[in-house]
Backbone of each chain as ProteinMPNN parsed JSONL, in Angstrom:
{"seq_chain_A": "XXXXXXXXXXXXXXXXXXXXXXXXXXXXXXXXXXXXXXXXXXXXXXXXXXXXXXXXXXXXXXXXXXXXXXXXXXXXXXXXXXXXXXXXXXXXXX", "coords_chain_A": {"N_chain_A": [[-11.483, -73.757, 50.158], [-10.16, -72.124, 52.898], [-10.829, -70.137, 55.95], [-8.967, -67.307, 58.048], [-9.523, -66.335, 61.349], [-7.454, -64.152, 63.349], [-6.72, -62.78, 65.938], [-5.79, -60.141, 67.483], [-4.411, -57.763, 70.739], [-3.234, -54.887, 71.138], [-1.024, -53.607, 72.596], [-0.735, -50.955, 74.764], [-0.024, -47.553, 74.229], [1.535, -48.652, 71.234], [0.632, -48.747, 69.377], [1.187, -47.492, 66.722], [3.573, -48.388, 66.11], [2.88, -51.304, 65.833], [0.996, -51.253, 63.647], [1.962, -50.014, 61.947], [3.911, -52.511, 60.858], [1.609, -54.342, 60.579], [1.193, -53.117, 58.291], [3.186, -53.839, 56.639], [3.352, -56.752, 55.992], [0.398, -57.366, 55.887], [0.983, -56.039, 53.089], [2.883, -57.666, 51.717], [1.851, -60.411, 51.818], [-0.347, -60.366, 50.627], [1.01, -61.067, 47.754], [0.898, -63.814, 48.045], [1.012, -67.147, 46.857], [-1.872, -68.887, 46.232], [-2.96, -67.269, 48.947], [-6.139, -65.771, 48.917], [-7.707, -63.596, 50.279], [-6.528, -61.119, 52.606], [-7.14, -59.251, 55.124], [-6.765, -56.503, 57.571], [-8.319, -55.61, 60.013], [-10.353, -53.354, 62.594], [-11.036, -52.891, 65.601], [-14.175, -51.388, 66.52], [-15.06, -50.107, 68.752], [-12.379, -50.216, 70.382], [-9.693, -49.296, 69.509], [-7.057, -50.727, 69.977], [-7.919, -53.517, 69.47], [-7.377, -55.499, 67.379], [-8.07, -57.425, 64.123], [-7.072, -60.144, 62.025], [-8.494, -60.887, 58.682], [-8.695, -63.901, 57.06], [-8.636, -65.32, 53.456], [-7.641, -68.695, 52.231], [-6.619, -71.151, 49.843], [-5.756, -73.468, 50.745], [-5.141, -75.714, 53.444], [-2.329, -76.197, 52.909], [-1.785, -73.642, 51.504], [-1.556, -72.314, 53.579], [-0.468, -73.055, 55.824], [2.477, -72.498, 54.454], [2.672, -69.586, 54.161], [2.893, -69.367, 56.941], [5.43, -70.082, 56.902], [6.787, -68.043, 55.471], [9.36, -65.752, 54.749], [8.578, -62.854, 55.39], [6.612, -63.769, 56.956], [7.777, -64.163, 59.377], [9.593, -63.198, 60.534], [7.772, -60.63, 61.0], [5.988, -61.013, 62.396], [7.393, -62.029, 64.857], [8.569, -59.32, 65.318], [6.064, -57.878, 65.742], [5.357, -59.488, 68.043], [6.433, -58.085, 69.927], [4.972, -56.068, 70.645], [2.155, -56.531, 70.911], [-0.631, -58.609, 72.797], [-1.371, -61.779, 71.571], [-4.022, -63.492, 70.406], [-6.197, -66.876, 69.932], [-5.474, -68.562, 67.075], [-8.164, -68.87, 65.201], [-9.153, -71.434, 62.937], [-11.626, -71.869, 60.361], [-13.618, -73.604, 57.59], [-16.047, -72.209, 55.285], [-19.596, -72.977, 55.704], [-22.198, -71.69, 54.9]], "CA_chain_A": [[-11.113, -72.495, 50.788], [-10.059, -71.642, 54.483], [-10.911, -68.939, 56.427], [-8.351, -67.642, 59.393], [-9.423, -65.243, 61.861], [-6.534, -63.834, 64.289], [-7.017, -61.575, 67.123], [-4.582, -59.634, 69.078], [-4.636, -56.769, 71.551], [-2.281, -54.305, 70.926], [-0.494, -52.699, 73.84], [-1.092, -49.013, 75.345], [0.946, -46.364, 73.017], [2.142, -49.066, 70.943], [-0.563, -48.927, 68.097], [1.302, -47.03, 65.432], [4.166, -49.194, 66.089], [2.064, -52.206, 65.114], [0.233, -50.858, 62.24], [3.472, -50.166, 60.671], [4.539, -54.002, 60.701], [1.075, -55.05, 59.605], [0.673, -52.666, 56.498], [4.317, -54.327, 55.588], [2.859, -58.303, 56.666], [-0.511, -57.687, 54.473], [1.456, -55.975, 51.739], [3.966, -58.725, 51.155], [0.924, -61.371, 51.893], [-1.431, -60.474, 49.762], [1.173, -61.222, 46.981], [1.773, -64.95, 48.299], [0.729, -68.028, 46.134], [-2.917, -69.66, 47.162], [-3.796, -66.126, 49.172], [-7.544, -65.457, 48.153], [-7.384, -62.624, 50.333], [-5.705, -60.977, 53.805], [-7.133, -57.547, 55.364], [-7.142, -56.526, 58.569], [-9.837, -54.731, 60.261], [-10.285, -52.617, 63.819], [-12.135, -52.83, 66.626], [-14.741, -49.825, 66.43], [-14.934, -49.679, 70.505], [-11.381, -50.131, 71.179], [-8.82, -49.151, 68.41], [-6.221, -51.576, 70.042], [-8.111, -54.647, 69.447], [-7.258, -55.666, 65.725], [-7.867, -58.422, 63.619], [-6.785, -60.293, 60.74], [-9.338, -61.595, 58.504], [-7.895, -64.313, 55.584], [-8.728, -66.548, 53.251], [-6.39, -68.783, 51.971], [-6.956, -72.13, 49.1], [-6.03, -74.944, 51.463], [-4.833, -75.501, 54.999], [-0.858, -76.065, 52.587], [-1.281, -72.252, 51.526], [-1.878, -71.081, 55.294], [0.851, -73.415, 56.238], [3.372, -72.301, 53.164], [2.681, -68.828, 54.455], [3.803, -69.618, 58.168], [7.348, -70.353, 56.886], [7.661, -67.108, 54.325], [10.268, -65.155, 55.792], [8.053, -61.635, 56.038], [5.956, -63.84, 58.044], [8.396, -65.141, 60.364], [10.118, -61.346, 60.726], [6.966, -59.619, 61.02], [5.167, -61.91, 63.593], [8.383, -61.828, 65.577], [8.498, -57.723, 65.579], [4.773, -57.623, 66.287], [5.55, -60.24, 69.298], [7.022, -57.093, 71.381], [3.378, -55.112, 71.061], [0.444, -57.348, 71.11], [-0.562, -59.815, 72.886], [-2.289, -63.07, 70.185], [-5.443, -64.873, 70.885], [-5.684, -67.853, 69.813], [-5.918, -67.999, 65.778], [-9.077, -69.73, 64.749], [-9.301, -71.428, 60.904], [-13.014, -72.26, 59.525], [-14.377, -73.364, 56.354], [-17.094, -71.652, 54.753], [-20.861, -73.722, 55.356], [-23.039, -70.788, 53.569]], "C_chain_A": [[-11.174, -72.612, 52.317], [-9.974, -70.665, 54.887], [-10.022, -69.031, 57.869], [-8.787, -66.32, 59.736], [-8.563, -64.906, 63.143], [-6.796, -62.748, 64.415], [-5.818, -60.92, 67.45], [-4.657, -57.866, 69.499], [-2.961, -55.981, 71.813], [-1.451, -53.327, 72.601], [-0.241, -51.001, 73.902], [0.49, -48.602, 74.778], [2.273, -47.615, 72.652], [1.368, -49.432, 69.711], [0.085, -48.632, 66.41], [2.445, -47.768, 64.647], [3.804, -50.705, 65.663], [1.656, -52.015, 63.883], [1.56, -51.026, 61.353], [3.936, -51.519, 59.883], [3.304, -54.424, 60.231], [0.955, -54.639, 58.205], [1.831, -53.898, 55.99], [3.598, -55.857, 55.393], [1.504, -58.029, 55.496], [-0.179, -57.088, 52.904], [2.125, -57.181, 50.933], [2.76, -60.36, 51.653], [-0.096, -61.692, 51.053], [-0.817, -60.986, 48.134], [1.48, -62.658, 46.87], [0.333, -65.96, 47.783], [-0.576, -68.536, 46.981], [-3.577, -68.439, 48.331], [-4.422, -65.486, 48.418], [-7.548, -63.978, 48.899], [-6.551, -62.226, 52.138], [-6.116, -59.603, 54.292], [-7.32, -57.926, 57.33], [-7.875, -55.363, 58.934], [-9.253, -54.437, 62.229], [-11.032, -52.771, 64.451], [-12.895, -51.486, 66.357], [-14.509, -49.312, 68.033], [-14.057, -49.766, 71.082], [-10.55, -50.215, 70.224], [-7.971, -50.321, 68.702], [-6.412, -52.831, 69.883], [-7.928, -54.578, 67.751], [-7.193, -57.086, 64.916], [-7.832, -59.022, 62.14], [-7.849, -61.251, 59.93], [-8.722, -62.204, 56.979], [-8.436, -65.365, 55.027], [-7.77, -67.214, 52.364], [-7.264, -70.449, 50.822], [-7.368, -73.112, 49.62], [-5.052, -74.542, 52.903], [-2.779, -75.368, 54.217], [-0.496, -74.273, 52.398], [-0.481, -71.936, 52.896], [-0.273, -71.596, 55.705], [2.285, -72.771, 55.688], [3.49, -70.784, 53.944], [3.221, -68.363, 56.061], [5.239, -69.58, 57.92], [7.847, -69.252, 55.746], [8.401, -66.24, 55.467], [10.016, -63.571, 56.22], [7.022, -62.209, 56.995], [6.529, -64.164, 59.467], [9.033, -63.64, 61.08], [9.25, -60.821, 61.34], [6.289, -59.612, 62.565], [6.551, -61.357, 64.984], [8.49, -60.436, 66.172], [7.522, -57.809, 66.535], [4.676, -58.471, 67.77], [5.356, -58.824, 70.495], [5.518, -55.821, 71.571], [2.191, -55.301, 71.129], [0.587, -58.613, 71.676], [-1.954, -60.884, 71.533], [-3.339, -63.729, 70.624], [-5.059, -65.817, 70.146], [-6.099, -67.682, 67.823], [-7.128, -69.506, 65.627], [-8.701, -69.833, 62.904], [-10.767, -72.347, 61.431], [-13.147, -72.633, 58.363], [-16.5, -73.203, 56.232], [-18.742, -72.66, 55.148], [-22.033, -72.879, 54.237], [-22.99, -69.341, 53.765]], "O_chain_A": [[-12.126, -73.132, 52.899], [-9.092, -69.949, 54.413], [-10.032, -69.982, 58.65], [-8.659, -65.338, 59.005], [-9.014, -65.452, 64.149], [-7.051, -61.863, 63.597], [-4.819, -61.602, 67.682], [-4.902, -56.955, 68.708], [-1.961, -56.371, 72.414], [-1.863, -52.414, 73.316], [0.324, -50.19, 73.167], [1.61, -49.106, 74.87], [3.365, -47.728, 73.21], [1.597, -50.492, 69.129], [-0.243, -49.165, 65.35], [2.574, -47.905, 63.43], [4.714, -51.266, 65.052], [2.08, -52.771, 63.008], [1.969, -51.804, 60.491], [4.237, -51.616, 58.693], [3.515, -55.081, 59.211], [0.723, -55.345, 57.224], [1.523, -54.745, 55.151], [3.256, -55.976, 54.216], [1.619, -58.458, 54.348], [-0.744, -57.422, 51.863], [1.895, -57.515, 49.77], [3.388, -61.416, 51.733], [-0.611, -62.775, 50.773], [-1.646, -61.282, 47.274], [2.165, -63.027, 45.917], [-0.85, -65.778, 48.071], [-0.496, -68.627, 48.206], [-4.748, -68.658, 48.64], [-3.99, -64.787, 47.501], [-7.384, -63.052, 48.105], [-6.057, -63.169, 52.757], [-5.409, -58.691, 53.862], [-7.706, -58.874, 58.015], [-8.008, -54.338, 58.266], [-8.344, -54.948, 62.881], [-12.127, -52.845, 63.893], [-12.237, -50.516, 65.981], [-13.887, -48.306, 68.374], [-14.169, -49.554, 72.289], [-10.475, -51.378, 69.826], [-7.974, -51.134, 67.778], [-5.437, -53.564, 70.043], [-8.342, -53.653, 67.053], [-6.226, -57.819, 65.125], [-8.444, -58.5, 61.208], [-8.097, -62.345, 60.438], [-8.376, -61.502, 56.028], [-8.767, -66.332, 55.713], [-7.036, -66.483, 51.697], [-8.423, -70.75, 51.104], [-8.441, -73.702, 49.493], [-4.494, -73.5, 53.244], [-1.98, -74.641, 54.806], [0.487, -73.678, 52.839], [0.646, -71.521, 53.169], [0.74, -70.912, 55.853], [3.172, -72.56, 56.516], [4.599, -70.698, 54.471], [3.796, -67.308, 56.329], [6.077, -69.093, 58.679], [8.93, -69.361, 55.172], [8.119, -66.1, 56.657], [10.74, -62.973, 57.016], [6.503, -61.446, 57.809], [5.854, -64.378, 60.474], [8.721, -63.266, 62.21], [9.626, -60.366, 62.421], [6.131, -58.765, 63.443], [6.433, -60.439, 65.795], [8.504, -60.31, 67.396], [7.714, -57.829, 67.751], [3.882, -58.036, 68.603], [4.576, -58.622, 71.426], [5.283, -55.007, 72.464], [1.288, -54.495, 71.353], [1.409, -59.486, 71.399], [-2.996, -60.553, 70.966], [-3.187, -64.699, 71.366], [-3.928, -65.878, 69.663], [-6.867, -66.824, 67.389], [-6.941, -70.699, 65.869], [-8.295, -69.04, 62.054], [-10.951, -73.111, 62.378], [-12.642, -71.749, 57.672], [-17.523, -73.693, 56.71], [-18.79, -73.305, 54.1], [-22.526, -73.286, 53.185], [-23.517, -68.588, 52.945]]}, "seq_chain_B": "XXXXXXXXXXXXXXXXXXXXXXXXXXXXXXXXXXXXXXXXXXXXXXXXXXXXXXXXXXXXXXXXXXXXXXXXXXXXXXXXXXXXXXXXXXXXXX", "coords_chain_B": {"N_chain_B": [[-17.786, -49.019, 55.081], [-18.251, -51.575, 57.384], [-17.263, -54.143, 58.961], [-18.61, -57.271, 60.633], [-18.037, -59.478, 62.946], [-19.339, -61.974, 64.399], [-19.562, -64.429, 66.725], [-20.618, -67.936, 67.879], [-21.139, -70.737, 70.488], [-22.783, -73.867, 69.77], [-24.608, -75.733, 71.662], [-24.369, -78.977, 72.852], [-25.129, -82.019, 70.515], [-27.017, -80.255, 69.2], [-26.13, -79.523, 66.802], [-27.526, -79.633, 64.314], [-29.919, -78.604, 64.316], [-29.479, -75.51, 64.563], [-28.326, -75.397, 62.648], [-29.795, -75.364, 60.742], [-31.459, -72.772, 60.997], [-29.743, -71.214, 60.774], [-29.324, -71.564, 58.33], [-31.517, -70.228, 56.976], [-31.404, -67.929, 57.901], [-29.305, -66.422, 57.026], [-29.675, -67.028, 53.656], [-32.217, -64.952, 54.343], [-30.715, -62.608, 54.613], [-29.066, -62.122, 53.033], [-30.396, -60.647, 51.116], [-30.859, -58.134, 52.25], [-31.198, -54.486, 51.824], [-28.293, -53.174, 51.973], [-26.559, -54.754, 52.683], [-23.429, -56.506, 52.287], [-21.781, -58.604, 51.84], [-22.427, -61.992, 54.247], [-21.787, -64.116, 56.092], [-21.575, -67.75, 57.004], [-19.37, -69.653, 58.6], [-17.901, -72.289, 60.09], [-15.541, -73.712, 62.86], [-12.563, -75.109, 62.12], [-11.561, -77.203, 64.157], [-13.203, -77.232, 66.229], [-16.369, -78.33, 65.134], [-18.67, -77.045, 66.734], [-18.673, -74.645, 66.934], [-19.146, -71.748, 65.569], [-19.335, -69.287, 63.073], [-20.271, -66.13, 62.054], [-19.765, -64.131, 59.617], [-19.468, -60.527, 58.602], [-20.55, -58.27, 56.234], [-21.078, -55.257, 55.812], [-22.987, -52.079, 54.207], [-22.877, -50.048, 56.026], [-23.25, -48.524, 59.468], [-25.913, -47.625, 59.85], [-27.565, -49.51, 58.29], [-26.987, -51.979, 59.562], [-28.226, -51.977, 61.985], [-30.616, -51.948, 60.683], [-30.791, -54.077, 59.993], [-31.164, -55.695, 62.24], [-33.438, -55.003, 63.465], [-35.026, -56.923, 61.374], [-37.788, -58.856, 60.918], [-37.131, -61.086, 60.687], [-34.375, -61.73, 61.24], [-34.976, -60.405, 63.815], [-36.61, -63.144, 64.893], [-35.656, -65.137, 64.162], [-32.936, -65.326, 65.631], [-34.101, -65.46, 68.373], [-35.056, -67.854, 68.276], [-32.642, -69.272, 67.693], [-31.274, -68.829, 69.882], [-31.961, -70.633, 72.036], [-30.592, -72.718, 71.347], [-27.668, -72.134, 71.276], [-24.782, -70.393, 72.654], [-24.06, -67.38, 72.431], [-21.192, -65.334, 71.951], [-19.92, -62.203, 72.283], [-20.338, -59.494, 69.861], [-18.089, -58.548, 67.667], [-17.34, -55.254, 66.348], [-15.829, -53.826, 63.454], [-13.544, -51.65, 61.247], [-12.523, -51.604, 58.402], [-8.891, -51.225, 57.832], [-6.622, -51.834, 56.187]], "CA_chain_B": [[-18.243, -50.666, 54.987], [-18.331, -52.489, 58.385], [-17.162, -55.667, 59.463], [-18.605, -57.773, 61.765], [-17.654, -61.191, 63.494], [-19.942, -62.381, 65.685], [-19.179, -66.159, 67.169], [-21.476, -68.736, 68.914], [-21.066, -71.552, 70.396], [-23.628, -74.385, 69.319], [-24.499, -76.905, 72.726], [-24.143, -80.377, 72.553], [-26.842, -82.28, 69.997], [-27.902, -79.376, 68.537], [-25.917, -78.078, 66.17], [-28.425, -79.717, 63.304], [-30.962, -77.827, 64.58], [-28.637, -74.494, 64.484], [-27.592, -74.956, 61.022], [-30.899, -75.133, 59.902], [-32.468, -71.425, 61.189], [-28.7, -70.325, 60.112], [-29.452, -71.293, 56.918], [-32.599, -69.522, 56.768], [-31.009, -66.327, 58.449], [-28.3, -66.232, 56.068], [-30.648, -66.515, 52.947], [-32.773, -63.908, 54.329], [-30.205, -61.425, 55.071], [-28.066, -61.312, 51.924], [-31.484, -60.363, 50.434], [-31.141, -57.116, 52.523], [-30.404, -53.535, 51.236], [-26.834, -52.568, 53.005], [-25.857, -56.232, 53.243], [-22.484, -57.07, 51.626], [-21.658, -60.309, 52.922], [-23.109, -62.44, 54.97], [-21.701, -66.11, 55.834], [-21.194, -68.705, 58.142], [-18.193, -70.26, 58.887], [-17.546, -73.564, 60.879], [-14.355, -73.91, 63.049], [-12.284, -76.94, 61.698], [-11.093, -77.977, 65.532], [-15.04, -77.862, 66.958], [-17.86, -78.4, 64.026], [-20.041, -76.904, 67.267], [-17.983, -73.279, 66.61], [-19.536, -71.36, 64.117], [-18.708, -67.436, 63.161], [-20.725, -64.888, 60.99], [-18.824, -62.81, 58.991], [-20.479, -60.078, 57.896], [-19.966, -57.16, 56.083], [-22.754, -53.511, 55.561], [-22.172, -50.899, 54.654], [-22.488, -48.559, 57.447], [-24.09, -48.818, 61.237], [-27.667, -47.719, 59.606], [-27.709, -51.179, 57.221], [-26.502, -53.056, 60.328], [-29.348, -51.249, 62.707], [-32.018, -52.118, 60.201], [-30.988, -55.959, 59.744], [-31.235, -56.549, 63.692], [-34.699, -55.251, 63.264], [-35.951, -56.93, 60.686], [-38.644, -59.928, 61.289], [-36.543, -62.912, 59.875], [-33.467, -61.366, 62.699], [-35.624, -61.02, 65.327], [-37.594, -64.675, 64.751], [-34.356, -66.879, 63.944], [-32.322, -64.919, 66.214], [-34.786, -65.769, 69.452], [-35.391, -69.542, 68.216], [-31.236, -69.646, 68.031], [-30.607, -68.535, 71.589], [-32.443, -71.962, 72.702], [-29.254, -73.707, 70.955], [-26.53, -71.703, 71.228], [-24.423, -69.403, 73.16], [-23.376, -66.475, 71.673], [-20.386, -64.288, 72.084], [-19.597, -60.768, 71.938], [-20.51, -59.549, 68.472], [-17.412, -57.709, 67.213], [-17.797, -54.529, 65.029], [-14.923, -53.098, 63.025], [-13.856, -50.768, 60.191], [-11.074, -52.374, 57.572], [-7.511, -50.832, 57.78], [-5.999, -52.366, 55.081]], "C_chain_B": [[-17.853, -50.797, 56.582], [-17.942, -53.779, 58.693], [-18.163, -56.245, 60.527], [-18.757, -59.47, 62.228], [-18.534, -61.699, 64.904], [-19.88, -64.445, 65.828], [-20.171, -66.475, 68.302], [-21.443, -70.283, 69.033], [-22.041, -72.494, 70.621], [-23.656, -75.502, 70.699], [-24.688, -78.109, 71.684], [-25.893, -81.045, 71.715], [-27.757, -80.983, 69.389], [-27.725, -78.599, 67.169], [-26.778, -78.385, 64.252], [-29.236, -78.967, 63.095], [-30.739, -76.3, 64.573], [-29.08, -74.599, 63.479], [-28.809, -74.715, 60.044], [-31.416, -73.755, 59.616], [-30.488, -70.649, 60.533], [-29.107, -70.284, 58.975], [-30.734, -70.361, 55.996], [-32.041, -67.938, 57.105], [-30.185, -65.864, 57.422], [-28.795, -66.213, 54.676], [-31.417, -65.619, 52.956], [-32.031, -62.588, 54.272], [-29.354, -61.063, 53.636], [-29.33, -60.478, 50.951], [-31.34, -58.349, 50.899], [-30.4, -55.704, 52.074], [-29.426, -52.925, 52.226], [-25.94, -53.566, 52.959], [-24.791, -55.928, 52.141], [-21.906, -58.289, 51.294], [-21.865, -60.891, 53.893], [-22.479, -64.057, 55.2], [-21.115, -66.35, 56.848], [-20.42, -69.352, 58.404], [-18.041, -71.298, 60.14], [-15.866, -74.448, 61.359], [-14.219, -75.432, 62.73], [-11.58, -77.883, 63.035], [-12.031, -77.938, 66.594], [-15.902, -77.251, 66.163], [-18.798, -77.43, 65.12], [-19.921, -75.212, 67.657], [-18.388, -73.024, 65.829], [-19.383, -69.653, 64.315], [-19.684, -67.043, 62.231], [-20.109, -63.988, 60.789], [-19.539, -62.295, 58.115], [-19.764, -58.83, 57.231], [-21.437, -55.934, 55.446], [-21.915, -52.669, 54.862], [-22.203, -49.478, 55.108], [-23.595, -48.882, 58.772], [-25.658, -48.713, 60.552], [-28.147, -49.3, 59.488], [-27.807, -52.052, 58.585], [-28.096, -53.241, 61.076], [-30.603, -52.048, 61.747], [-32.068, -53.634, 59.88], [-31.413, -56.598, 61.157], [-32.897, -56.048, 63.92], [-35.917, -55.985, 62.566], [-36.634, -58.308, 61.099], [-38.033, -61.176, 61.277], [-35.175, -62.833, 61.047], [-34.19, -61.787, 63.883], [-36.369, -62.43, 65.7], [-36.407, -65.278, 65.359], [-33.499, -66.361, 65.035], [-32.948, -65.749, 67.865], [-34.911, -67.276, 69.169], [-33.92, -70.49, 68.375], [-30.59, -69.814, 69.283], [-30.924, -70.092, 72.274], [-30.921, -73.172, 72.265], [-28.214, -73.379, 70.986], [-26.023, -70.429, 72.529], [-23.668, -68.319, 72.976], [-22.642, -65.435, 72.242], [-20.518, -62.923, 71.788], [-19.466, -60.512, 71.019], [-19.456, -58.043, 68.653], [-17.819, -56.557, 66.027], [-16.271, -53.685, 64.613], [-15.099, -52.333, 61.777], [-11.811, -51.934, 59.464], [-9.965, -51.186, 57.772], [-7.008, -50.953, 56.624], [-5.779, -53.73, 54.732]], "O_chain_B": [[-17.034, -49.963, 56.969], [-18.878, -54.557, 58.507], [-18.497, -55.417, 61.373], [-19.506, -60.348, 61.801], [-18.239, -61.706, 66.099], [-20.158, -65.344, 65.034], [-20.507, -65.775, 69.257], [-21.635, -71.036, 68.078], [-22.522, -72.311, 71.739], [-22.631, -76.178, 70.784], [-24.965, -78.234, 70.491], [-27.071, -80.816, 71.99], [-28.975, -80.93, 69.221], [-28.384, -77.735, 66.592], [-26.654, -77.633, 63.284], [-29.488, -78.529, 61.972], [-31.788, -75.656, 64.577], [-30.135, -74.052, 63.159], [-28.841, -74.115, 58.97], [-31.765, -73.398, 58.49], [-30.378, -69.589, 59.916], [-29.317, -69.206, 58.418], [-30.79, -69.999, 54.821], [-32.381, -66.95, 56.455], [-30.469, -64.767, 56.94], [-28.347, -65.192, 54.154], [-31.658, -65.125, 51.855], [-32.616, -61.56, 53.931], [-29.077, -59.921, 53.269], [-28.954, -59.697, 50.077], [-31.634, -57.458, 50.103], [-29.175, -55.695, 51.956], [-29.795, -52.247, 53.185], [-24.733, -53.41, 53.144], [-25.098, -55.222, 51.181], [-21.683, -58.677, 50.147], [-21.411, -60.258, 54.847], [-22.769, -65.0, 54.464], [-20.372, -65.643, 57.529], [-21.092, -70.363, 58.608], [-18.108, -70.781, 61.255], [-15.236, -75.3, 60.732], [-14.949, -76.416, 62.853], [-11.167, -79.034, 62.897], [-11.829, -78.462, 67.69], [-16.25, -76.072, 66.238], [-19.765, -76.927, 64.548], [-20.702, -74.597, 68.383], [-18.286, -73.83, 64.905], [-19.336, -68.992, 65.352], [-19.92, -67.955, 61.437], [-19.845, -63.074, 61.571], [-20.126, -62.843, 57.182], [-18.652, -58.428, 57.573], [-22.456, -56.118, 54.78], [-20.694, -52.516, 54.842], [-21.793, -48.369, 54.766], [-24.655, -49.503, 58.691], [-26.481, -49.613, 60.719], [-28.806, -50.015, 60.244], [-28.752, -52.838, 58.658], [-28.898, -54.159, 60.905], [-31.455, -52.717, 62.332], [-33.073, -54.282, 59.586], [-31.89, -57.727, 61.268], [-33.587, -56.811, 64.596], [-37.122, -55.907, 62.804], [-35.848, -58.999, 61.746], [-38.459, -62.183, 61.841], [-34.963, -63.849, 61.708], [-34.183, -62.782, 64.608], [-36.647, -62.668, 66.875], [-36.172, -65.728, 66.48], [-33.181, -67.38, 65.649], [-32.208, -66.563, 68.417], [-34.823, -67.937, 70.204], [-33.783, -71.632, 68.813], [-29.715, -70.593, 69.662], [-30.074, -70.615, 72.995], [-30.498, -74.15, 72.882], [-27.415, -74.277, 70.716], [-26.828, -69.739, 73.155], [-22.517, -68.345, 73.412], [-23.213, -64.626, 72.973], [-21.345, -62.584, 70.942], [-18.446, -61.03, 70.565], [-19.667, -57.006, 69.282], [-18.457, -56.842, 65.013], [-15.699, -52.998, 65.458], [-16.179, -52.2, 61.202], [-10.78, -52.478, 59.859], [-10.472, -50.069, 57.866], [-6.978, -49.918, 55.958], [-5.195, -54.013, 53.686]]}, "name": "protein", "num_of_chains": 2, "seq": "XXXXXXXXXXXXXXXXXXXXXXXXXXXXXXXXXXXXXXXXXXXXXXXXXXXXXXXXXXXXXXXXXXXXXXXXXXXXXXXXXXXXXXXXXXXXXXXXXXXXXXXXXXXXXXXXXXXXXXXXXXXXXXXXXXXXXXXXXXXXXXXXXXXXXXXXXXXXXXXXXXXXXXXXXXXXXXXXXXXXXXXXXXXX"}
């Protein structure tokens, strides 16, 4: 199992406009082969910070999931209202 | 429920000596009433990156784990090895 956590900072009155594109991005993700799971979560102290928390089988899922075409769409949309940190992947120690 | 991601990074030569009081912190804490999840994660592009992903559920739970004896111990014996980031707190979205 691999864990990915991705950041990104959503841009001033451009929040609801985001949200929109991730509900669609973890709807159509959570149904993709080798995704264990995919949610994303909120900053409590700054709504616009948001991040995606996933785990995925093997580093081929995560990859496999780079090239589905709601990820390639979605990412692309979401380009024009957040900026991305950098995406960290981990596996699990305990 | 709560999220929270807190990241630290482990100095040079030490991170044996980390992983150890992690592993003790992380045994003590899933023990605690609120806890949900609790675990440690080790970036796969620097072993000396490590994340806690946690999950409560609700600010009290959280509040009463940063008090408790086995927190405050391993927590203070950690700081000597590590440098720890800005502990994120969120709420899930979806």
């Amino acid at each position: 199992m691999i864990k990915v956590i991705a950041r990104s900072v959503i841009k001033e009155n451009h929040l609801t406009d985001a949200l929109s594109l991730y509900k669609l991005l973890v709807a159509e993700t959570v149904k993709e082969q080798g995704c264990i799971s995919y949610e994303l979560f909120q900053e409590l102290d700054d709504p616009n910070n948001l991040t995606l928390v996933e785990e995925w089988d093997d580093m081929d899922a995560l990859k496999r999931h780079t090239q589905t075409s709601h990820f390639v769409t979605l990412v692309e949309k979401l380009a024009a209202y957040e900026k991305e940190l950098p995406v960290l992947i981990y596996k699990k120690l305990f």
